[in-house]
Jmol script that loads the backbone (N, CA, C; Angstrom):
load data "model"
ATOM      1  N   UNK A   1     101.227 116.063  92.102  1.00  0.00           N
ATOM      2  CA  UNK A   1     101.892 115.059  91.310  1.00  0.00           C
ATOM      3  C   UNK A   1     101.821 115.421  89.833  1.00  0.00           C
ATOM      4  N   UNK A   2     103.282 115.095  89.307  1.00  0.00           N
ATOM      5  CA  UNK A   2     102.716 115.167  87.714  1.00  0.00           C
ATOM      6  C   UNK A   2     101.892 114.091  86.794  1.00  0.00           C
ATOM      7  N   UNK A   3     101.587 114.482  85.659  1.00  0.00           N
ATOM      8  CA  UNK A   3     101.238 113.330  85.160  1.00  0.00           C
ATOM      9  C   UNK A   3     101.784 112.167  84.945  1.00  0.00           C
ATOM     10  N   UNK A   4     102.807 112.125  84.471  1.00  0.00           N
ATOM     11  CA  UNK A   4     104.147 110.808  84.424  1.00  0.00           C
ATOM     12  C   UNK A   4     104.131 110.439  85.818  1.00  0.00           C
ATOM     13  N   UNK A   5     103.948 110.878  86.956  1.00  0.00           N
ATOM     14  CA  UNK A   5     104.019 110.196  88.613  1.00  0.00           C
ATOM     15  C   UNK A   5     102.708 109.733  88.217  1.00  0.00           C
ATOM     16  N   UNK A   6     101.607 110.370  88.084  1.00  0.00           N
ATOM     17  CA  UNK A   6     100.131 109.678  88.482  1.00  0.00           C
ATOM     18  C   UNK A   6     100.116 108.240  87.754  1.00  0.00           C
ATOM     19  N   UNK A   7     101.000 107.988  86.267  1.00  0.00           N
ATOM     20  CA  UNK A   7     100.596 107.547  85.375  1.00  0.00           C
ATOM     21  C   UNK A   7     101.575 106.378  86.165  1.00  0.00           C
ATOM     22  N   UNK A   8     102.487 106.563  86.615  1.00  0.00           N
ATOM     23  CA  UNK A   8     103.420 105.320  87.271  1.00  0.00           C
ATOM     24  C   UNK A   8     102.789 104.816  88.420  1.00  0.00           C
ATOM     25  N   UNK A   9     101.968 105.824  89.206  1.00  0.00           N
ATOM     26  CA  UNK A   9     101.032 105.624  90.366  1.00  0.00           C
ATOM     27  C   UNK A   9     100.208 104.322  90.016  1.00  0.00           C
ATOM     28  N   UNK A  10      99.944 104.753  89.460  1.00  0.00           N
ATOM     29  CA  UNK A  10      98.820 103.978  88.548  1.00  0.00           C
ATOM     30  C   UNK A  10      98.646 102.681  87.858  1.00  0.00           C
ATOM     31  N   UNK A  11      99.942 102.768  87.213  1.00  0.00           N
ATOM     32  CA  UNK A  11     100.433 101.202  86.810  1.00  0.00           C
ATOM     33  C   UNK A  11     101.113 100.308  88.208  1.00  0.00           C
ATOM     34  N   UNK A  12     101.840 100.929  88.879  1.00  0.00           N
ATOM     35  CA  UNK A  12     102.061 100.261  90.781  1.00  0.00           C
ATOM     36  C   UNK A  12     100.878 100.065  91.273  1.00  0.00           C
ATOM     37  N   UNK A  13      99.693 100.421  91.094  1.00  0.00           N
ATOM     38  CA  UNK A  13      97.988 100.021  91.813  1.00  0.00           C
ATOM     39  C   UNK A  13      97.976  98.588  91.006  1.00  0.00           C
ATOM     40  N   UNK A  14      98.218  98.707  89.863  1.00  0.00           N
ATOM     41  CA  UNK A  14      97.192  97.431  88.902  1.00  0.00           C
ATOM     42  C   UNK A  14      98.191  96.581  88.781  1.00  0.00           C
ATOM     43  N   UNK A  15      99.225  96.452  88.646  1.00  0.00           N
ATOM     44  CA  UNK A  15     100.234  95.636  87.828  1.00  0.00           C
ATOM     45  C   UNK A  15     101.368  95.100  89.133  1.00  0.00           C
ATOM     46  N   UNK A  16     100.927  93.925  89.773  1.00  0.00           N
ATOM     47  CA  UNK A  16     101.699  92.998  90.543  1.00  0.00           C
ATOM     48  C   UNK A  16     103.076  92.918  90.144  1.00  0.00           C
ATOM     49  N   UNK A  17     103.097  92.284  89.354  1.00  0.00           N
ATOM     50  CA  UNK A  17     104.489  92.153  88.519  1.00  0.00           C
ATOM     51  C   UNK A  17     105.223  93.426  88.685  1.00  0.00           C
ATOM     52  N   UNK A  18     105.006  94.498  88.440  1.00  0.00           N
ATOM     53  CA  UNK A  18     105.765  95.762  88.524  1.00  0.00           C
ATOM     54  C   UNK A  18     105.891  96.161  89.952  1.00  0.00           C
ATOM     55  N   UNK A  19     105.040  96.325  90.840  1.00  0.00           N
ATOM     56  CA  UNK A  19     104.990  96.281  91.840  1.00  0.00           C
ATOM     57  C   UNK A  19     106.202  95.550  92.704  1.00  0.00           C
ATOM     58  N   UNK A  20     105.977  94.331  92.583  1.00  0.00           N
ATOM     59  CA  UNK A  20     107.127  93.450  92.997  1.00  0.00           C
ATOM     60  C   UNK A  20     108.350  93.669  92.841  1.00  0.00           C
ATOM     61  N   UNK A  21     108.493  93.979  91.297  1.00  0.00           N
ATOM     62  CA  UNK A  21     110.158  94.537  91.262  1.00  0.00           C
ATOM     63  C   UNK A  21     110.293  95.177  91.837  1.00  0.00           C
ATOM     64  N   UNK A  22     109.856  96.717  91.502  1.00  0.00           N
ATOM     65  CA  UNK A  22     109.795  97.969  92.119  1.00  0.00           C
ATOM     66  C   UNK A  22     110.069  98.332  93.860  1.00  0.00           C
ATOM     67  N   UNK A  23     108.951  97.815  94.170  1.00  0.00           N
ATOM     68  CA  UNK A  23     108.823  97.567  96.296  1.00  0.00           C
ATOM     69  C   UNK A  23     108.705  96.739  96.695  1.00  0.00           C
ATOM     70  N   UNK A  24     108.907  95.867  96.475  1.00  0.00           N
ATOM     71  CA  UNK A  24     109.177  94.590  97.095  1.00  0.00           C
ATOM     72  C   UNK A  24     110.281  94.231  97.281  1.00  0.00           C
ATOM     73  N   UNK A  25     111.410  93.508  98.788  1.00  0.00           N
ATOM     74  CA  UNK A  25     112.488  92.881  98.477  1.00  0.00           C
ATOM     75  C   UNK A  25     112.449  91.429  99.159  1.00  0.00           C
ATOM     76  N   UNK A  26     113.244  90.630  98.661  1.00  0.00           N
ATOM     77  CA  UNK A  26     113.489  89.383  99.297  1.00  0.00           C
ATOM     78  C   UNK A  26     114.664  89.211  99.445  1.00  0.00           C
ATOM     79  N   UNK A  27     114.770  88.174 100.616  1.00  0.00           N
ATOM     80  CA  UNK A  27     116.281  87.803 101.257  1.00  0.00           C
ATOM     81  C   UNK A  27     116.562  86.295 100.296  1.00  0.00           C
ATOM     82  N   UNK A  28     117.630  86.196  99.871  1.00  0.00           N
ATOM     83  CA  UNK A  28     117.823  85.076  99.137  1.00  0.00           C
ATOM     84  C   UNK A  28     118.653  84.363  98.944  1.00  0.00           C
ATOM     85  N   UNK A  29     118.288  83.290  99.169  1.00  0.00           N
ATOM     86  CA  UNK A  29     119.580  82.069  99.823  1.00  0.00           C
ATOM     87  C   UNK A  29     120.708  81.889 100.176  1.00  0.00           C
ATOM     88  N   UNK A  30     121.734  83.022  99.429  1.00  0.00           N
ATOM     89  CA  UNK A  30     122.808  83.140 100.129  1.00  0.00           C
ATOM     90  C   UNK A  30     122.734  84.913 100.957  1.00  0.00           C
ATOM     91  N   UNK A  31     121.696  85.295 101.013  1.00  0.00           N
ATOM     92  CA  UNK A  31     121.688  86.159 102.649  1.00  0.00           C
ATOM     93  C   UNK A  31     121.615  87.388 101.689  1.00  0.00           C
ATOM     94  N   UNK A  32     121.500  87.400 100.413  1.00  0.00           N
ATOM     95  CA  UNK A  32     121.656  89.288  99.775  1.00  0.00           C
ATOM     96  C   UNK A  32     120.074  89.542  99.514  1.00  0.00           C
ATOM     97  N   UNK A  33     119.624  90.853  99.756  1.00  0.00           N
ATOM     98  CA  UNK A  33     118.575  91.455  99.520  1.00  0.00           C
ATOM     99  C   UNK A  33     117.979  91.958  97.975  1.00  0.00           C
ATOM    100  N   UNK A  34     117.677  91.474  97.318  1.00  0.00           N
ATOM    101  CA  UNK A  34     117.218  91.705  96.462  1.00  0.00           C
ATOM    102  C   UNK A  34     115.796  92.087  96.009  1.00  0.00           C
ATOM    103  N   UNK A  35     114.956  92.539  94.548  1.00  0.00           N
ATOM    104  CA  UNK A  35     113.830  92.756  94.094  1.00  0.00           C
ATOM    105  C   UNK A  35     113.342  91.852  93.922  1.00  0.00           C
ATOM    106  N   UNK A  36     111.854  91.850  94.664  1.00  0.00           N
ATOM    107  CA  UNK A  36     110.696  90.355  94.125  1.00  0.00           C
ATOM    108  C   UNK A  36     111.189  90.201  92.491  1.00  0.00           C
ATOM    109  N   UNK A  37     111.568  89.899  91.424  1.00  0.00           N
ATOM    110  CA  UNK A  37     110.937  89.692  90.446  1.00  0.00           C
ATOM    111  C   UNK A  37     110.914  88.405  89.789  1.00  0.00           C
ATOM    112  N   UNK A  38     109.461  88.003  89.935  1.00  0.00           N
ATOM    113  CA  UNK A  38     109.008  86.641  89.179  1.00  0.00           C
ATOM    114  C   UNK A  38     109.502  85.914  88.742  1.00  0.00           C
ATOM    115  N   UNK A  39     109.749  84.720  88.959  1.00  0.00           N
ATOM    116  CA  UNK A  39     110.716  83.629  88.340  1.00  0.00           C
ATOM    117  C   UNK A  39     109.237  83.018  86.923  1.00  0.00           C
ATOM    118  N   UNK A  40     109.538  81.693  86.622  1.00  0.00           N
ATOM    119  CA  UNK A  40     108.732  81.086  85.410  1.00  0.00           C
ATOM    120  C   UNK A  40     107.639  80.575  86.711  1.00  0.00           C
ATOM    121  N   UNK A  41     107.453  80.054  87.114  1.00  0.00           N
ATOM    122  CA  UNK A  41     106.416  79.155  88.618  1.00  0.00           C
ATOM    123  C   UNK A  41     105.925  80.573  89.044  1.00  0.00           C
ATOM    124  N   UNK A  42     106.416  81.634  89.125  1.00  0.00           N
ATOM    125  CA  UNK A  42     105.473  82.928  90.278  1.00  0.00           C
ATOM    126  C   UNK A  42     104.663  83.470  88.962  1.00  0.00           C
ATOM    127  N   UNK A  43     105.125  83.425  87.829  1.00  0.00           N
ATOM    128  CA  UNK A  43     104.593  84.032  86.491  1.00  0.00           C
ATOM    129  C   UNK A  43     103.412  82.912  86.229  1.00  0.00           C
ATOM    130  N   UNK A  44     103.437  81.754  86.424  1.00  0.00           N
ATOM    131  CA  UNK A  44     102.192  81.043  86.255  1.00  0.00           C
ATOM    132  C   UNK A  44     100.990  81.142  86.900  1.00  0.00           C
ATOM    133  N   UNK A  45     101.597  81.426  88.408  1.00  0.00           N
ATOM    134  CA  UNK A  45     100.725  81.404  89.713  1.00  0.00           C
ATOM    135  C   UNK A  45      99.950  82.502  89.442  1.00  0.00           C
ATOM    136  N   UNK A  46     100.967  83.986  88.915  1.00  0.00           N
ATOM    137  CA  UNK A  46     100.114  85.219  88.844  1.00  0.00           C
ATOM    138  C   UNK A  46      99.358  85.346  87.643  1.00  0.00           C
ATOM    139  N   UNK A  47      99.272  84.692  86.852  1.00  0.00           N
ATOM    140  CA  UNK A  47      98.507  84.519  85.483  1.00  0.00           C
ATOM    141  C   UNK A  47      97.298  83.724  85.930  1.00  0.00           C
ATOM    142  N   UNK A  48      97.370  82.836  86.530  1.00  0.00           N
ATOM    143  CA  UNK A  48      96.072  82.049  87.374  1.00  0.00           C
ATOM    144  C   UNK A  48      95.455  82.802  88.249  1.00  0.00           C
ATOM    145  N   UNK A  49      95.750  83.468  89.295  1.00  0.00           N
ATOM    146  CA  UNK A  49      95.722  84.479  89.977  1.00  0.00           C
ATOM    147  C   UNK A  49      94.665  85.879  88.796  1.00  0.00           C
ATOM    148  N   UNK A  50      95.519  86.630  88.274  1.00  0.00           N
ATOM    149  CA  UNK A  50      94.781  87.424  87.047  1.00  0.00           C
ATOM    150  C   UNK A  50      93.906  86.534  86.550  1.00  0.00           C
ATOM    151  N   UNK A  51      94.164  85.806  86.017  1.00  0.00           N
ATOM    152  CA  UNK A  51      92.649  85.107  85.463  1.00  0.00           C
ATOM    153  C   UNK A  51      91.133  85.085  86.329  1.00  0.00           C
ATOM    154  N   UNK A  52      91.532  84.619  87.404  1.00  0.00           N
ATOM    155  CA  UNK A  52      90.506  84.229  88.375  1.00  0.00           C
ATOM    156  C   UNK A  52      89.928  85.968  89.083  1.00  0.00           C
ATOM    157  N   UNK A  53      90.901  86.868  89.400  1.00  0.00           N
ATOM    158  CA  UNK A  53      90.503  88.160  89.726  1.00  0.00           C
ATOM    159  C   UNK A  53      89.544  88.950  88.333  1.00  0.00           C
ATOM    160  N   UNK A  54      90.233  88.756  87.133  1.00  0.00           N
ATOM    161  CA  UNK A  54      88.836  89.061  85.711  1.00  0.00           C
ATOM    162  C   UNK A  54      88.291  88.779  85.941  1.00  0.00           C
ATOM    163  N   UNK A  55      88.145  87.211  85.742  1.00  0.00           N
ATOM    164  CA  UNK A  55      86.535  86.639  85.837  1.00  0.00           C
ATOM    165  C   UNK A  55      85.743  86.114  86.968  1.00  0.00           C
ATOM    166  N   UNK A  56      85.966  86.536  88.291  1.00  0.00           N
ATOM    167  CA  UNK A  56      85.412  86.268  89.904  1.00  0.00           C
ATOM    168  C   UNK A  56      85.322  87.479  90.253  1.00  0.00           C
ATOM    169  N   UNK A  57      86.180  88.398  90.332  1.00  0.00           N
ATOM    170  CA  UNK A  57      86.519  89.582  91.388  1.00  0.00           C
ATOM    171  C   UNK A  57      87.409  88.873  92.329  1.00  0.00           C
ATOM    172  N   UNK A  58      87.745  87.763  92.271  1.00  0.00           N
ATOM    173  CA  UNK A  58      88.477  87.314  93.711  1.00  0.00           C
ATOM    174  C   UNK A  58      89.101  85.767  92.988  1.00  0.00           C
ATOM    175  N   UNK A  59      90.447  85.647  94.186  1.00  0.00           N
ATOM    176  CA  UNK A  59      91.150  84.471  93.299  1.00  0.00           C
ATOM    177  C   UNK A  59      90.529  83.221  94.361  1.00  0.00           C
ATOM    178  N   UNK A  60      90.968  82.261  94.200  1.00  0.00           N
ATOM    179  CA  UNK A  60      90.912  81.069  95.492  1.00  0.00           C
ATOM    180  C   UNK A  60      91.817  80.032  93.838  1.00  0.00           C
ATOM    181  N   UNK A  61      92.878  79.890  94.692  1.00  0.00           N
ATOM    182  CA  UNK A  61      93.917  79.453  94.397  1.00  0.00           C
ATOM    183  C   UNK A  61      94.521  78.156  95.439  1.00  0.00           C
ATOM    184  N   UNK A  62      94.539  76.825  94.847  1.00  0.00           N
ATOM    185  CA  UNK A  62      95.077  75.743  95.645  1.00  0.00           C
ATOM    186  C   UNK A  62      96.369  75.238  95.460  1.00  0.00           C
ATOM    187  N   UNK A  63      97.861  75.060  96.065  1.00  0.00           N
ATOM    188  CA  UNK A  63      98.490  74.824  95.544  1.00  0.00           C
ATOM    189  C   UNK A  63      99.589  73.529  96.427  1.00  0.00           C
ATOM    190  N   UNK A  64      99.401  72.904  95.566  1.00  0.00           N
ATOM    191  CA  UNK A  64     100.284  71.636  96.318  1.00  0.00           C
ATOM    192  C   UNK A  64     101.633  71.071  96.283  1.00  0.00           C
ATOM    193  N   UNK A  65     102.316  70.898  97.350  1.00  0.00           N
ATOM    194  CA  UNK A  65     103.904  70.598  97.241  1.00  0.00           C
ATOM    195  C   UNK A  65     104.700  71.395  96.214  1.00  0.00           C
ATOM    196  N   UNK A  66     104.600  72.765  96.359  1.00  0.00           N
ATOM    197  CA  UNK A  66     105.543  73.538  95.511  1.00  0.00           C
ATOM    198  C   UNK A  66     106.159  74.094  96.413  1.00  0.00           C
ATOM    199  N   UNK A  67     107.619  73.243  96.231  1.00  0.00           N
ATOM    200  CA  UNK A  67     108.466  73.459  97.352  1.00  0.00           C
ATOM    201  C   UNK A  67     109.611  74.118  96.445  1.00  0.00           C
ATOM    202  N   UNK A  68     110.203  75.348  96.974  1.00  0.00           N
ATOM    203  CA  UNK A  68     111.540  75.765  96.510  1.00  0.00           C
ATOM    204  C   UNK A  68     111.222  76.371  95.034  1.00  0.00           C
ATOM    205  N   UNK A  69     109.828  76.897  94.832  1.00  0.00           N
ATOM    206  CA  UNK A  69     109.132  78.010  93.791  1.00  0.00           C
ATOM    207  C   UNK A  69     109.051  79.086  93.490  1.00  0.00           C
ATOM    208  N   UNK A  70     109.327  79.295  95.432  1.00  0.00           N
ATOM    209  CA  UNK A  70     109.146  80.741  95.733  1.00  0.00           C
ATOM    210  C   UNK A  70     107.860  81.182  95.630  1.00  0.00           C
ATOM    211  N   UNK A  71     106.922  79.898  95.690  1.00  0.00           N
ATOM    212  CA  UNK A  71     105.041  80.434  95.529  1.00  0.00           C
ATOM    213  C   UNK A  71     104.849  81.317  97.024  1.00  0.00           C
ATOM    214  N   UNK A  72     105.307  80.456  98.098  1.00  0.00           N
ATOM    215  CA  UNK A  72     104.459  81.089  99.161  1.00  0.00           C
ATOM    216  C   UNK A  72     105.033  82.705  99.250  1.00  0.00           C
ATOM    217  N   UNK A  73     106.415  82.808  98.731  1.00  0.00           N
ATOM    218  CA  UNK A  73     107.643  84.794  98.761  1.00  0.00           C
ATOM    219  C   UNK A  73     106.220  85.183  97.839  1.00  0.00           C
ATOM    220  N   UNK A  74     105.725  84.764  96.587  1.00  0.00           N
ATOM    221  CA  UNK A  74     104.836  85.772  95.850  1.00  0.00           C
ATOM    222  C   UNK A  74     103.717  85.996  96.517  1.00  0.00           C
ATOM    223  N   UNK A  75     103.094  84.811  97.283  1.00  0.00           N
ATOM    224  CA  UNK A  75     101.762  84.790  97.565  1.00  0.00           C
ATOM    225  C   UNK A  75     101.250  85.933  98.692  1.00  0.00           C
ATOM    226  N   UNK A  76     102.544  85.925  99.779  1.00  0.00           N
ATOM    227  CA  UNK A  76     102.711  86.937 101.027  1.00  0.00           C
ATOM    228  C   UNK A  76     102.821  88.153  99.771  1.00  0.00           C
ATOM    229  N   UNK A  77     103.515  88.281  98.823  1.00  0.00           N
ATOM    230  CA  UNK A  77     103.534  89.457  98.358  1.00  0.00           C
ATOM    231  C   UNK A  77     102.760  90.140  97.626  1.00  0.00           C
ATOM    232  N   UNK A  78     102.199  88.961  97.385  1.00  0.00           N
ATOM    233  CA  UNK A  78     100.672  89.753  96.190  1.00  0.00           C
ATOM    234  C   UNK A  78      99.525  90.047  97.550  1.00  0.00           C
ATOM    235  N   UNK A  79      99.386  89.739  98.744  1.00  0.00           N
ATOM    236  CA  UNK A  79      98.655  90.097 100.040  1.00  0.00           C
ATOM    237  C   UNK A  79      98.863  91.195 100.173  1.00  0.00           C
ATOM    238  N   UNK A  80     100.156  91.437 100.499  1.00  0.00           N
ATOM    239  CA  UNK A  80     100.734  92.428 100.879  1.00  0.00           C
ATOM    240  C   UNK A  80     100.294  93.850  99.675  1.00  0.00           C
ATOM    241  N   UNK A  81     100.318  93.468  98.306  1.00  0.00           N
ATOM    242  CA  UNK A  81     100.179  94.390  97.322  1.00  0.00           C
ATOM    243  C   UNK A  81      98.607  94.746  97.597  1.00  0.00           C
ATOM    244  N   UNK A  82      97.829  93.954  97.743  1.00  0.00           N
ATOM    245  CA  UNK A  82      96.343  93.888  97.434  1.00  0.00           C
ATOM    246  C   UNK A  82      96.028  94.946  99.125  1.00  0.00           C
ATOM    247  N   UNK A  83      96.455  94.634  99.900  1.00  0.00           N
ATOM    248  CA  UNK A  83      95.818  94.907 101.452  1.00  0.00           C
ATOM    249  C   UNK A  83      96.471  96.537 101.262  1.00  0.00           C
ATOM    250  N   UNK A  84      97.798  96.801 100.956  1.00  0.00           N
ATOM    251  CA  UNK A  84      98.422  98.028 101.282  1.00  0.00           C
ATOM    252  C   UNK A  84      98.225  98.991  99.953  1.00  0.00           C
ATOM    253  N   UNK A  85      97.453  98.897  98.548  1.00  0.00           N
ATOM    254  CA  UNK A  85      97.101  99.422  97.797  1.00  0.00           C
ATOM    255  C   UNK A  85      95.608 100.087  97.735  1.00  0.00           C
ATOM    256  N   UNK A  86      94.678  99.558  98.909  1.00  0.00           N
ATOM    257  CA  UNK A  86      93.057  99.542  98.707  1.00  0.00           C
ATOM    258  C   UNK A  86      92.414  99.950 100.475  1.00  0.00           C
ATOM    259  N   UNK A  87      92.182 100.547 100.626  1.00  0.00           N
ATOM    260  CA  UNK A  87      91.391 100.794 102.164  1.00  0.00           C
ATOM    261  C   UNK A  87      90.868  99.656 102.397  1.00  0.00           C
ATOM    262  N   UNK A  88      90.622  99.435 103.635  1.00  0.00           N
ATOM    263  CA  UNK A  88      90.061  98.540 104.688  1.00  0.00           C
ATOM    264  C   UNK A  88      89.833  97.510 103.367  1.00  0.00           C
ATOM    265  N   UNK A  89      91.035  96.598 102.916  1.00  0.00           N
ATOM    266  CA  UNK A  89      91.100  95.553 102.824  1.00  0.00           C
ATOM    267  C   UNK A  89      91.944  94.241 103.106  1.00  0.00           C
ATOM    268  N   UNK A  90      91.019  92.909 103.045  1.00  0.00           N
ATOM    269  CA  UNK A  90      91.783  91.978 103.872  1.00  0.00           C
ATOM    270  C   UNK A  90      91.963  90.943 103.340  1.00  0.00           C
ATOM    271  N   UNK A  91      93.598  90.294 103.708  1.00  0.00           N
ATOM    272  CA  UNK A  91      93.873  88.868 103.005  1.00  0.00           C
ATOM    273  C   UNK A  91      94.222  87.789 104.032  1.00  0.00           C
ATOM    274  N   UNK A  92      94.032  86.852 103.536  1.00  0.00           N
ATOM    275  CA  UNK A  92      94.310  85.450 103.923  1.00  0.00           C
ATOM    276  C   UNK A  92      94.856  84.351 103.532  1.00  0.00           C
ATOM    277  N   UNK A  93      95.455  83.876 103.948  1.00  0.00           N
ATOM    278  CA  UNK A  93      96.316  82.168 103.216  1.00  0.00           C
ATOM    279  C   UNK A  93      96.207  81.500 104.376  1.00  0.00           C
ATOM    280  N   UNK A  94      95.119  80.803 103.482  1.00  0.00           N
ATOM    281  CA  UNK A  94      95.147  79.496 104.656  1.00  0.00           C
ATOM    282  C   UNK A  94      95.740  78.158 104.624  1.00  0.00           C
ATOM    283  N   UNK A  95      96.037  77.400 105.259  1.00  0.00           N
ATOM    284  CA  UNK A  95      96.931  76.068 105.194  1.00  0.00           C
ATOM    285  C   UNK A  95      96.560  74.833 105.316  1.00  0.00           C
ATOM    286  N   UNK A  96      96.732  73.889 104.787  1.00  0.00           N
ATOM    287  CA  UNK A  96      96.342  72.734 105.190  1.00  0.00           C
ATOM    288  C   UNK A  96      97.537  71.401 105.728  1.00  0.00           C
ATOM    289  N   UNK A  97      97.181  70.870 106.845  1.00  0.00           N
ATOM    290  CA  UNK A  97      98.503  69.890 107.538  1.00  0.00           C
ATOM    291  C   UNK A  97      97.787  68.880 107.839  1.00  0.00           C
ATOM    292  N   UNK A  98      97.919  67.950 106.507  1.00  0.00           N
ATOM    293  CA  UNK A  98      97.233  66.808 106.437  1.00  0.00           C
ATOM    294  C   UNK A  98      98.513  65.812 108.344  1.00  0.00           C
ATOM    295  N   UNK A  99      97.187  65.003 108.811  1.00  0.00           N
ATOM    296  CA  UNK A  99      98.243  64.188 110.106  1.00  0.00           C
ATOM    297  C   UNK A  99      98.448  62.704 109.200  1.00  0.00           C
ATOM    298  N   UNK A 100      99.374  62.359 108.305  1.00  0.00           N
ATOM    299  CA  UNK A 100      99.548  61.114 107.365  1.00  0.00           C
ATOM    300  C   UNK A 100      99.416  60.674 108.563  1.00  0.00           C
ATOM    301  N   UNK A 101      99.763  60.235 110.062  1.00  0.00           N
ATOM    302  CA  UNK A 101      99.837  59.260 110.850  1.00  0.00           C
ATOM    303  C   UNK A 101      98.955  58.870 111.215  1.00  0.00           C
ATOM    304  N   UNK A 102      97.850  59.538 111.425  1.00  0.00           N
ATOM    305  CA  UNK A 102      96.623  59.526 112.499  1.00  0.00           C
ATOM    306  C   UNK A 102      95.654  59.287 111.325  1.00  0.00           C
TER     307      UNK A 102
END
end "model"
wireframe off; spacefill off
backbone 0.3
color backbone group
């Protein structure tokens, strides 16, 4: 590899946001394939996200009724970035389904 590849290598390891544009695609509402890239709501999430990975090593992130944000397209995708960038590592999103009836 040259240096300019290692150096792009390199910024695709660390930098979500770039990542996303770059290899990531999503299907989008009217059916065309396009590049993840961050709306204003995925740019908040991943700034909370970065924050909590500085200062934890690890995020735990709660997020409620964000419907039509596109949180959960980033959230699968920042998994996806973290698990397929790093050996034997593992992600999770877990859910909660409150029963209002019961």
């Amino acid at each position: 590899m040259t240096p300019e590849q290692m150096e792009v290598r390199a910024r695709l390891h660390d930098d979500f946001p770039l990542y996303a544009r770059h290899a990531l695609k999503i299907r989008t509402k009217t059916n065309e394939i396009k590049p993840l890239i961050l709306n204003n709501a995925q740019r908040i999430l991943e700034d909370a996200v970065q924050k909590d990975m500085d200062s934890r090593g690890y995020a735990r992130i709660i997020i409620l009724k964000a419907r039509q944000q596109g949180l959960s397209t980033v959230v699968g995708g920042r998994c996806y970035f973290k698990v397929s960038q790093n050996r034997a590592r593992k992600a999770m999103v877990v859910t909660h389904h409150a029963d209002v009836n019961g």
